[in-house]
N, C-alpha and C positions, 0 to 999 in steps of 0.2 A: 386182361382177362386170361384164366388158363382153361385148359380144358378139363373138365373133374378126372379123378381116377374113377373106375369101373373095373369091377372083378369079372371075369370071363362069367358068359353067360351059362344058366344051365338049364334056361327057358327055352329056345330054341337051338336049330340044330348049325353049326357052320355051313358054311356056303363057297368055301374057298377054294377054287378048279386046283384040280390035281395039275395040270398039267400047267397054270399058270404061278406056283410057288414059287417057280427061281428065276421069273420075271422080276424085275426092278420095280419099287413102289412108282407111282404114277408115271409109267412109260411116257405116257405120249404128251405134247405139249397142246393145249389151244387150239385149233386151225381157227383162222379168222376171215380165210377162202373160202364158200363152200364148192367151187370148181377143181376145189385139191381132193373133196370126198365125193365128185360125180356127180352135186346138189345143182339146182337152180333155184334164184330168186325171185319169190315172187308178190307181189302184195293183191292182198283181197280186201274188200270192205266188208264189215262185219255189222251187230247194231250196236258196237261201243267203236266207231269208227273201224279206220284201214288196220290192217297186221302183215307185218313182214313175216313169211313163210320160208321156208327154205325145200326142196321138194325133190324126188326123184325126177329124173329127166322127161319121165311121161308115166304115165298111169297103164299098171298094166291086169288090174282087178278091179273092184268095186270095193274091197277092205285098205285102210292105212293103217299105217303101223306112225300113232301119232305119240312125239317125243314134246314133253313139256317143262320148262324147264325151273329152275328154283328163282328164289326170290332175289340170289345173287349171284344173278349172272345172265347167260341169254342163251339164246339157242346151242351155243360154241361149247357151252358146256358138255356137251354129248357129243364133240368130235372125237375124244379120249376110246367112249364106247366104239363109236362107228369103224376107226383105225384099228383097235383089236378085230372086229368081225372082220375087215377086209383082209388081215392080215393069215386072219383064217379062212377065207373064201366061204365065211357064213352067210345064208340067204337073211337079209333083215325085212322083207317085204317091201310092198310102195311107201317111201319116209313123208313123212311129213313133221317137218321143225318148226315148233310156232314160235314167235317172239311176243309173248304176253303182252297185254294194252301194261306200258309205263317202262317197259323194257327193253333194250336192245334198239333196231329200228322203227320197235311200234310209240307211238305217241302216246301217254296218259291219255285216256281223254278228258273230257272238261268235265264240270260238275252240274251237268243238266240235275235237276230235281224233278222228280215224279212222285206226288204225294205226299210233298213235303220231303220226301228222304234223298240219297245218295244214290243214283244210281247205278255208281262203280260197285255193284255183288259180286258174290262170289258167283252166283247164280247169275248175273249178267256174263260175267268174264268166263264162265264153262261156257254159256249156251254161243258166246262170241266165236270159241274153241272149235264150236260144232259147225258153225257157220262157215267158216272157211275151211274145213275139210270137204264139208258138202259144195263148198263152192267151186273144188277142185276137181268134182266128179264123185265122189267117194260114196256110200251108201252106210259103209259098217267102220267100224274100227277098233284096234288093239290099242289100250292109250297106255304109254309108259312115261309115269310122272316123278319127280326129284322135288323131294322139301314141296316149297308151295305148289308147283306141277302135281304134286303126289296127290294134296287136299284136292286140287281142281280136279284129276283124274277123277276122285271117287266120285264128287259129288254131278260129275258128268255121267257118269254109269249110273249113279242114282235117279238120274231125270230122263234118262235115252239107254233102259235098259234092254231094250230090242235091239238097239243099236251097235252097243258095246259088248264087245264078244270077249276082252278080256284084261284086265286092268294089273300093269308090273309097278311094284313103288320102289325108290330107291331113297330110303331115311324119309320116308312123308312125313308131314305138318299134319300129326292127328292132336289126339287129347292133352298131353304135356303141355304143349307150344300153344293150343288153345287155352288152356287154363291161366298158362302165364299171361298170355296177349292179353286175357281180361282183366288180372291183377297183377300188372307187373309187379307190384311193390310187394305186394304179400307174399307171392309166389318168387320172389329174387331167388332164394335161396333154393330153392329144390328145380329153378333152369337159370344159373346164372349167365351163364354164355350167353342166350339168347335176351333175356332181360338186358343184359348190359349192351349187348346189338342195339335193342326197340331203344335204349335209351340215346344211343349216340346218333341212329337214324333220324327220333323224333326231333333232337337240337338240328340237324342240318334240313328237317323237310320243308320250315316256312318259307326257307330261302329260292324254292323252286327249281330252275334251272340253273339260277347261279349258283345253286348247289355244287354243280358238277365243276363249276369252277374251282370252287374250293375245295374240294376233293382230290381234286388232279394235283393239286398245288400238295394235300398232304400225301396223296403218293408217290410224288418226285422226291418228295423226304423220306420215303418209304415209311412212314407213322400208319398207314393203312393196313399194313403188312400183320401189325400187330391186332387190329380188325379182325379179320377173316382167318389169322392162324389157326386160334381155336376151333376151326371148322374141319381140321385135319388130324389126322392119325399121328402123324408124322411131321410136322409144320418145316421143319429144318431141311427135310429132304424131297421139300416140296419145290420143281424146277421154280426160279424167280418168275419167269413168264408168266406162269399158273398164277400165280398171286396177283401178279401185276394186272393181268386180263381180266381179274373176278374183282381186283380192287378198281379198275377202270368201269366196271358194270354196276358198281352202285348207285340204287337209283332210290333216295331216303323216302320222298313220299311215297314213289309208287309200294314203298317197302310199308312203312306207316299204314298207308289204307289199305293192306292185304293183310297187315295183322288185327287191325278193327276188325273188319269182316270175320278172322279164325276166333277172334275172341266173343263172338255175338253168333257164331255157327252151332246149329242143334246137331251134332254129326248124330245121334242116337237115330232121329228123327228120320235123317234122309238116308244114312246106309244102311241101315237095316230093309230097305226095296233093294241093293244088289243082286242080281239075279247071276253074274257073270263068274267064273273064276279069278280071285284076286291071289296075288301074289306078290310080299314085302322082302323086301332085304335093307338090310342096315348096319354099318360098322357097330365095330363092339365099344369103337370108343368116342361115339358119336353125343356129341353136347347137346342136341337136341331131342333126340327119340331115346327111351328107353323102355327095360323090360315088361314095365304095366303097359304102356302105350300097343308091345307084340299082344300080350295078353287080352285087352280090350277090344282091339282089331279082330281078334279072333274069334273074341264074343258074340260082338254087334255082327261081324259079315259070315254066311253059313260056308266054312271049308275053306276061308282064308286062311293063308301060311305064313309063316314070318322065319325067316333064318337071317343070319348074323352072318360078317364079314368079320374075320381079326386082324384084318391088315387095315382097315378101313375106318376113319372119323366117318364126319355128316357128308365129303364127298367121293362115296364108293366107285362110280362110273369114273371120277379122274383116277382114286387110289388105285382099285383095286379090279380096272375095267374087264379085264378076261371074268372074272370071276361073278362079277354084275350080268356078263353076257350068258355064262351059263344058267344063273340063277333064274333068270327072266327067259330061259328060251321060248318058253312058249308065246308069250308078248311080240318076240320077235318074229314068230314063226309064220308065211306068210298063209300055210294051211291053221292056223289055231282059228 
């Protein structure tokens, strides 16, 4: 897989901090601590079972500044962001890092049926979201989501609009990536990247957990590598770790049943009740989202923004973190 070319954008505005230009592309590596960025771990139950959390040391509001993470990878992904704010002594408010149900520490859950269908939703997996923030004390929250965290944030702020005071995306999982998830085959060509993801996911997801066996085995060969390059601006001068961390987090069903769900989602339907200010940003040379996708966002949600990253693929918090951190301050902010 390569990643398409794209000609700079002239639909939105850049987003690139002035002051983070002659930073290095993807500064920082992983953390796989959260005691290296001041976090605690914690697990809550939910009604799609337990979720490993990762949390400020204690609660000192009633709003979280709740971080969500994409379909490949887990919480660790947003250490990249957290390491530039600390290194600027920026306020991020009380954190909350969820581990999605099938990712990271959390467990898929099983396939209880309710009414005949699935009840792994999208709409089960936000309201899980909500569940252990409130379980942690919390009354409101700032959600900032990445890829499938992105889709979950909106469609959270669509069902708990009193709740949600302000939603940050980084490359979210809106109309593109829906469209393809329904017809991968028709649609290959206009998101090949991610079509040829669903397709190498969907071969490894019968196999369950031994999945991950065989996974690991192809990333000791580093054949993974070539996986998830596409996901970058820059794939060559992306540290090995980075790869190696997001190729060790693949998790093929849990990835398969979060694209059924994007592929059968009305987003028309349920964002158009946002009531909060939304806020997008997204590499410019991002295999996933593109220009209609800013366009469309900005239709359906009333005053949502979208600006563009050009140092940036689909993961701008690893590439291009200073700059994710200004774009979103308000999301971070623990007065928004």
């Amino acid at each position: 897989m390569s990643t398409p070319t794209r000609s700079r954008d002239s639909a939105a505005p850049t987003a690139d901090s002035r002051d983070s230009r002659s930073v290095p592309y993807a500064p920082f590596p992983l953390r796989a601590d959260p005691a290296l960025l001041g976090l605690t771990t914690r697990r809550v139950i939910t009604r799609l079972g337990p979720l490993a959390v990762r949390t400020s040391p204690s609660r000192t509001g009633t709003t979280a500044t709740v971080l969500l993470h994409g379909a490949a990878g887990s919480w660790s992904t947003w250490t990249p962001l957290l390491e530039a704010a600390r290194s600027r002594g920026a306020e991020v408010g009380d954190l909350v890092l969820v581990d999605l149900p099938g990712w990271g520490g959390a467990p898929l859950p099983d396939r209880p049926l309710r009414n005949g269908r699935d009840s792994r939703t999208t709409d089960a997996y936000a309201r899980a979201v909500a569940d252990a923030v409130r379980s942690l004390g919390y009354l409101e929250w700032n959600l900032v989501g990445h890829s499938l965290g992105g889709f979950l944030a909106l469609h959270l702020a669509s069902i708990e609009p009193v709740r949600t005071r302000s939603v940050g995306l980084v490359s979210p999982t809106t109309f593109s990536v829906m469209a393809a998830a329904a017809h991968p085959l028709r649609r290959f060509a206009s998101l090949p990247a991610y079509s040829a993801l669903l397709a190498v996911m969907a071969m490894f997801a019968p196999f369950g957990g031994a999945a991950s066996v065989l996974l690991a085995a192809l990333n000791r060969a580093r054949l993974l590598r070539a996986v998830v390059s596409p996901l970058f601006a820059h794939p060559s001068l992306v540290p090995r770790s980075i790869l190696d961390a997001l190729a060790a987090e693949v998790r093929p069903e849990a990835f398969v049943i979060a694209s059924r769900q994007a592929g059968a989602y009305e987003a028309v339907e349920h964002w158009r009740r946002i009531t909060c200010p939304v806020r997008s940003v997204r590499g410019e040379h991002d295999a996933f989202v593109t220009v209609e996708d800013d366009r469309m966002l900005g239709t359906i949600i009333r005053g949502a923004s979208t600006a563009v990253l050009t140092t940036a693929g689909h993961f701008g918090h690893i590439e291009a973190p200073y700059s994710v951190l200004d774009a979103l301050a308000d999301s971070f902010s623990p007065r928004s």
